[in-house]
C-alpha positions as a printed Julia matrix, in Angstrom:
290×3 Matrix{Float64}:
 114.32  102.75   96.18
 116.58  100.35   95.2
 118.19   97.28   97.48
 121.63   96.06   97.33
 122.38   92.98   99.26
 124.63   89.81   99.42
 122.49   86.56   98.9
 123.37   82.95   97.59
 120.82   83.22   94.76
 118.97   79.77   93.25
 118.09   80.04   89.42
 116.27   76.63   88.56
 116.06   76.7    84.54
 113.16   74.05   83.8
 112.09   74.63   80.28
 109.66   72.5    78.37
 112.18   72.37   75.37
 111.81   71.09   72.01
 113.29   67.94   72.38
 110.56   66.75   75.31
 107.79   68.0    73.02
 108.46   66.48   70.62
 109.17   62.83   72.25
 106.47   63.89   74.92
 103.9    65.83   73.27
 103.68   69.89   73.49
 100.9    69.58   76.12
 102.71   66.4    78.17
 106.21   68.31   78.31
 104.32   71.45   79.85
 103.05   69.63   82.61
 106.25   68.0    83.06
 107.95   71.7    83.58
 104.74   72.4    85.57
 105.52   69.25   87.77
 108.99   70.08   88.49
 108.4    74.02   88.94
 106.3    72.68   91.98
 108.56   70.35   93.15
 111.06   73.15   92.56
 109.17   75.57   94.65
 108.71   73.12   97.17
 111.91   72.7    97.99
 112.74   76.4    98.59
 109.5    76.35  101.1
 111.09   74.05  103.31
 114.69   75.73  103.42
 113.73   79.46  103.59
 113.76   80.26  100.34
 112.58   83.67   99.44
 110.99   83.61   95.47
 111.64   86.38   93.36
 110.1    84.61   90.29
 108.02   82.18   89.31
 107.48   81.18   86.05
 106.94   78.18   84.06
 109.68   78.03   82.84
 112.21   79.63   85.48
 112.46   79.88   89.22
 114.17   82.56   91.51
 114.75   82.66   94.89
 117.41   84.21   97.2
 118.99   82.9   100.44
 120.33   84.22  103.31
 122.33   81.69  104.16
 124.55   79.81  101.46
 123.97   76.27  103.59
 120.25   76.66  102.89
 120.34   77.08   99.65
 122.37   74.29   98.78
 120.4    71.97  100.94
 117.2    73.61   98.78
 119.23   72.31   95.48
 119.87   68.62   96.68
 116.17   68.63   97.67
 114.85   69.88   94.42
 116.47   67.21   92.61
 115.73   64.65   94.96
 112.03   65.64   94.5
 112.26   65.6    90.77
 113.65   62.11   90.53
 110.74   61.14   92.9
 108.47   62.36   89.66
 107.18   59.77   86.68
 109.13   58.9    84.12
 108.93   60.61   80.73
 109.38   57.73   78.6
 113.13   57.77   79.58
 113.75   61.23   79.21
 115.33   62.89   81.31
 113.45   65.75   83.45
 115.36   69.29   81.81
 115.82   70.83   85.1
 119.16   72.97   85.93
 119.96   74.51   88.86
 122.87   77.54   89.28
 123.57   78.6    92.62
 126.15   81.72   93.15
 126.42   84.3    96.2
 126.64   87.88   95.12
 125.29   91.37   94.77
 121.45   91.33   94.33
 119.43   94.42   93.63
 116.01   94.36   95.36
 113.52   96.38   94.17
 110.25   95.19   94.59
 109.13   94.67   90.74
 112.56   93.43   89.36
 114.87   91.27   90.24
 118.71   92.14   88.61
 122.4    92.06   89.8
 125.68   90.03   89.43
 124.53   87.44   92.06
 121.29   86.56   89.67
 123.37   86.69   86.41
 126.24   84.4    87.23
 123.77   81.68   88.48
 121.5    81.85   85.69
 125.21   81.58   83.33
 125.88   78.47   85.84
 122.34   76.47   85.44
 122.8    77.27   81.97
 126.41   74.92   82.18
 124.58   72.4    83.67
 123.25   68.98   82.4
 119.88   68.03   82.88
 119.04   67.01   86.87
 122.29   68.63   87.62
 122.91   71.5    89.99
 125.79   73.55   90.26
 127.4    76.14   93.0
 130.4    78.79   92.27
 133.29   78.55   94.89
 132.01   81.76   96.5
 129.45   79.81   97.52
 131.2    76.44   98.78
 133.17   79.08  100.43
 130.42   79.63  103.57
 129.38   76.48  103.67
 129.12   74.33  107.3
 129.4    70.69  107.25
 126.18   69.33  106.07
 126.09   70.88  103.22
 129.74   71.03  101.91
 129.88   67.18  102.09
 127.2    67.49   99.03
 129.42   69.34   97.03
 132.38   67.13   94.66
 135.23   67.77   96.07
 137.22   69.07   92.2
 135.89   72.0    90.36
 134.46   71.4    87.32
 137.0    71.98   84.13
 136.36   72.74   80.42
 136.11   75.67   77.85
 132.03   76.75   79.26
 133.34   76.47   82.71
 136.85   78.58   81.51
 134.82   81.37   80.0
 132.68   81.95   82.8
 135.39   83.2    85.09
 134.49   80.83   88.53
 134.96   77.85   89.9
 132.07   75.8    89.68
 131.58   72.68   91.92
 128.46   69.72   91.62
 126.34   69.38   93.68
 125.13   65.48   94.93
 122.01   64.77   96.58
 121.46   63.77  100.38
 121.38   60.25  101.27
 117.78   58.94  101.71
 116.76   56.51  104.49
 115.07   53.03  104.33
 112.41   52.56  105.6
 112.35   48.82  105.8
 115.34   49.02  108.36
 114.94   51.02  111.75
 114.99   54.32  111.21
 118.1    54.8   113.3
 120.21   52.88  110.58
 121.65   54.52  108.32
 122.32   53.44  104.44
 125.55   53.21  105.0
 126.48   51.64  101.18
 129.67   53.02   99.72
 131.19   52.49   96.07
 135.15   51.57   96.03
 136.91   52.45   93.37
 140.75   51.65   93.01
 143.32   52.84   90.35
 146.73   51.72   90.77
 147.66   52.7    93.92
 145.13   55.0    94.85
 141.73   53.89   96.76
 138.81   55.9    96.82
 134.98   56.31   98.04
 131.8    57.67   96.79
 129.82   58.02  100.15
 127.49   60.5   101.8
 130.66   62.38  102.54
 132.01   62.5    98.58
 129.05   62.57   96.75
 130.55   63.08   93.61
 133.85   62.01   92.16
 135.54   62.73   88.81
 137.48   60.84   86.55
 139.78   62.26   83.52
 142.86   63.28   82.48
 143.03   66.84   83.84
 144.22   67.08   87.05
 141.78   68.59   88.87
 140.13   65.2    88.84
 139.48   63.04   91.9
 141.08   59.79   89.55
 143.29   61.18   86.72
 143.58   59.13   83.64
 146.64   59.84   81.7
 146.0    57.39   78.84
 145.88   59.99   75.58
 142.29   58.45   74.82
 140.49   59.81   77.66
 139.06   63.22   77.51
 139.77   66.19   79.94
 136.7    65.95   82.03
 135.78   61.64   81.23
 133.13   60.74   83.09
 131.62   61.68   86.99
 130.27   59.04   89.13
 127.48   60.98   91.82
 125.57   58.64   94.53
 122.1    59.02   93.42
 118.8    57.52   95.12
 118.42   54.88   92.23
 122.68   53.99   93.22
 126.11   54.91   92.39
 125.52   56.46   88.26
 128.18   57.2    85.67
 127.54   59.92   83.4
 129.69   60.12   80.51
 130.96   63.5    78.77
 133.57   62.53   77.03
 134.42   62.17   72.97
 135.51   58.45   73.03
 132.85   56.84   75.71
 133.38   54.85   78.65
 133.61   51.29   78.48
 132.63   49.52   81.77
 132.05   45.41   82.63
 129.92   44.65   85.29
 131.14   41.51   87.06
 130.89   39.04   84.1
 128.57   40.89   81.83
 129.82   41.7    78.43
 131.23   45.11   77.93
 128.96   47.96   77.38
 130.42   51.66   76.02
 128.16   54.86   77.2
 128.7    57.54   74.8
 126.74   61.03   76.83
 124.38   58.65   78.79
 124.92   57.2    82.11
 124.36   54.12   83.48
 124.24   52.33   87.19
 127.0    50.91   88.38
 126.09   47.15   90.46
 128.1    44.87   91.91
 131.6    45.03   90.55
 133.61   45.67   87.68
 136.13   47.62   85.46
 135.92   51.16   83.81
 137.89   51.87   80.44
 138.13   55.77   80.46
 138.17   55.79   76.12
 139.16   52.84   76.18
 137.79   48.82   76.12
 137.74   48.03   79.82
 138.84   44.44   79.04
 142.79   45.59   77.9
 145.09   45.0    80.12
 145.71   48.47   80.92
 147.09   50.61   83.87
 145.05   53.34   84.0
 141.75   50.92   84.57
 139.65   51.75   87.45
 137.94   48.93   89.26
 135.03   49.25   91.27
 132.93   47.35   93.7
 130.16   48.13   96.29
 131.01   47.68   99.63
């Protein structure tokens, strides 16, 4: 007999695609989805997870508790940074969460809750993890200060119906310094008159010229949804998804434009959001780490 329950349902999507095979090798880029399926399932172990499937290249597990399985996401990635490098590829992992209806039958797994987060890791960008709004929506503390504070804009994320909301990873602790102390490192970012952190508390921050985004950009050469800045164990990283790039100086290094790529941001410097981060221009963002 069939099961109907309410669950925050994880779907990690971890293919070993065409584009790793061939830069990797067919055999290397299977072990690399191997790697991260047990990194993956490792994750879910520690926070509760219950696994409905487990496959090479696709994990399911279901949650009780929506906390848990966010904390499950963060980890997941966390672990899957922590893996070699793939001759700078990046690992194809994708995680979905949403909380809805699961049917539980014992040999299948089916129901809205398991569709919309498979449709949601499917939105994602590789070593990214998503969560719907019904899901940010039970969150405690802990785990809602991983989540960006903007939903996620675009056509993909129109046509799916939900709000959909990034998910950062936690903040890791050095061990060089007593435990007790903290990494306490925050990224400052100021445009115009506005000031704003990424920290452990906003792990992710957006910049474009919707606005829905934590920094909104109203120069016409920006795109929508520019760029995202997340606080990542290797720093503070900007990806770019936009159609013009983002130019960005780092204190008196010559300009560099990042066209879908990311890069680290050290020290201090400007951001050009489509445009040359050396014009004298209103809408630049500075940044510094403080």
């Amino acid at each position: 007999m069939s099961e109907r329950k309410n669950l925050c349902v994880f779907v990690a999507l971890h293919p070993s695609d065409g584009q790793l095979a061939a830069q990797l090798g067919e055999q290397e880029a299977l072990h690399a989805a191997e790697r991260c399926a047990n990194r993956i399932e490792r994750a879910l172990a520690a926070h509760s997870g219950q696994i409905l499937v487990a496959e090479t290249d696709t994990t399911v597990a279901v949650f009780e508790r929506c906390d848990s399985a966010v904390l499950a996401a963060s980890d997941a990635l966390q672990r899957i940074h922590g893996l070699p490098p793939l001759r700078g590829a990046r690992q194809p992992v994708r995680i979905g969460l949403h909380y809805g209806v699961v049917d539980l039958d014992g040999g299948r797994t089916a129901g809205e809750g398991i569709t919309l987060a498979t449709q949601i890791g499917n939105l994602c960008e590789p070593e990214q993890a998503l969560a719907s709004a019904a899901v940010t929506m039970l969150l405690g503390g802990a785990a809602r200060a991983l989540l960006g504070t903007r939903a996620l804009g675009g056509p993909a994320f129109a046509r799916l119906g939900v709000q959909v909301f990034s998910i950062g990873l936690r903040s890791p602790l050095i061990t060089s310094i007593p435990a007790a102390a903290r990494v306490s490192q925050r990224l400052r970012l100021r445009h115009q008159q506005d000031v704003l952190f990424v920290e452990e508390h906003r792990p992710v921050l957006l910049l474009g010229r919707e606005l829905g985004n934590d920094i909104t950009i109203m120069d016409p050469r920006a795109s929508r949804q520019h760029a995202r800045i997340e606080r990542r164990r290797e720093g503070f990283v900007l990806f770019d998804q936009s159609t013009n790039g983002t130019f960005i100086t780092l204190d008196n290094e010559a300009e560099r434009c990042i066209k879908q790529d990311r890069i680290v941001l050290n020290g201090q410097g400007r951001i050009g959001c489509g445009f040359s981060a050396n014009e004298v221009e209103r809408d630049l963002v500075f940044f510094d780490i403080v």
